[in-house]
C-alpha positions as CSV (number, residue, x, y, z in Angstrom):
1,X,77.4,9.8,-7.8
2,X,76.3,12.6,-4.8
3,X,78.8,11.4,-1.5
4,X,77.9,12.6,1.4
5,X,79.2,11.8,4.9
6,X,76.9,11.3,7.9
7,X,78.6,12.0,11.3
8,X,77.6,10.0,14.1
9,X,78.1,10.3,18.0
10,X,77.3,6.9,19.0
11,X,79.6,3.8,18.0
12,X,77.4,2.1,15.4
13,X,73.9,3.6,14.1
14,X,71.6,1.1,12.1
15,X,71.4,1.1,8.4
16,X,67.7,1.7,8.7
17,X,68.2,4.5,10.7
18,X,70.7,5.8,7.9
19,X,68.2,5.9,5.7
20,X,65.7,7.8,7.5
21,X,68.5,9.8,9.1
22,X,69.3,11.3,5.2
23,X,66.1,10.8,3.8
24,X,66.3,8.3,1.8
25,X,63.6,6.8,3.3
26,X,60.6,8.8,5.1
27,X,59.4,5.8,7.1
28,X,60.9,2.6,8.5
29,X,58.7,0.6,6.8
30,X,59.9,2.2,3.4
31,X,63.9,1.9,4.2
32,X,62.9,-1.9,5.0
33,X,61.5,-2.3,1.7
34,X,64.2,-0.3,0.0
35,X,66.6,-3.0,1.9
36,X,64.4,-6.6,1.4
37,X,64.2,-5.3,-2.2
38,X,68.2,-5.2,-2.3
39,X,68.4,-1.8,-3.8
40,X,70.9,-1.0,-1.3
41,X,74.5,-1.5,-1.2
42,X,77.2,-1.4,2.0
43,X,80.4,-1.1,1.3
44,X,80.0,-2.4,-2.7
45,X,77.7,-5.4,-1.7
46,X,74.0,-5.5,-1.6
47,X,72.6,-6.0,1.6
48,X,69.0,-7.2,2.6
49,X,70.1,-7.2,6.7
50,X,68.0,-4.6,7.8
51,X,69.6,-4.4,11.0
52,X,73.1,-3.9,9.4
53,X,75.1,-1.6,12.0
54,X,77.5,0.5,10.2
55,X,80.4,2.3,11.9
56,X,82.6,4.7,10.8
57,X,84.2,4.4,7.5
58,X,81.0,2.5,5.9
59,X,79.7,3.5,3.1
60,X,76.1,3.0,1.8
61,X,74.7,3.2,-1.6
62,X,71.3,4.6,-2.1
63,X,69.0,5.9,-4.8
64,X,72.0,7.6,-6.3
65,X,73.9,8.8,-3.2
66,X,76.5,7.4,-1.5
67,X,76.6,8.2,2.5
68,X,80.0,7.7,3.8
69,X,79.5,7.4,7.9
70,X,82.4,9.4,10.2
């Protein structure tokens, strides 16, 4: 599995926004699907919470890749 880490300047940054942020997902409407479809995992678990705030030392699992946020 690809790891990549995603730095961030504010506190928290929305897993939806992760997604688009690392193109995962072109749209928002896609990364919700991606999410209500629970192909995507935080931290090991699936999570369907589109409004998941991830902070630094998350890690999200996606289409192969895992994004580590710093």
């Amino acid at each position: 599995m690809e790891e990549q880490y995603v730095a961030i300047h504010t506190p928290f940054i929305k897993l939806e926004g992760l997604l688009k942020l690392e193109g995962v997902a072109q749209t928002g409407g896609e990364a919700k699907e991606m999410i209500q479809e629970g192909l995507i995992k935080v931290n090991g678990a699936v999570c369907t919470q589109r409004g998941k705030k991830l902070y630094p030392g998350d890690w999200v699992e996606a289409s192969g890749a895992r994004l580590t946020v710093r």
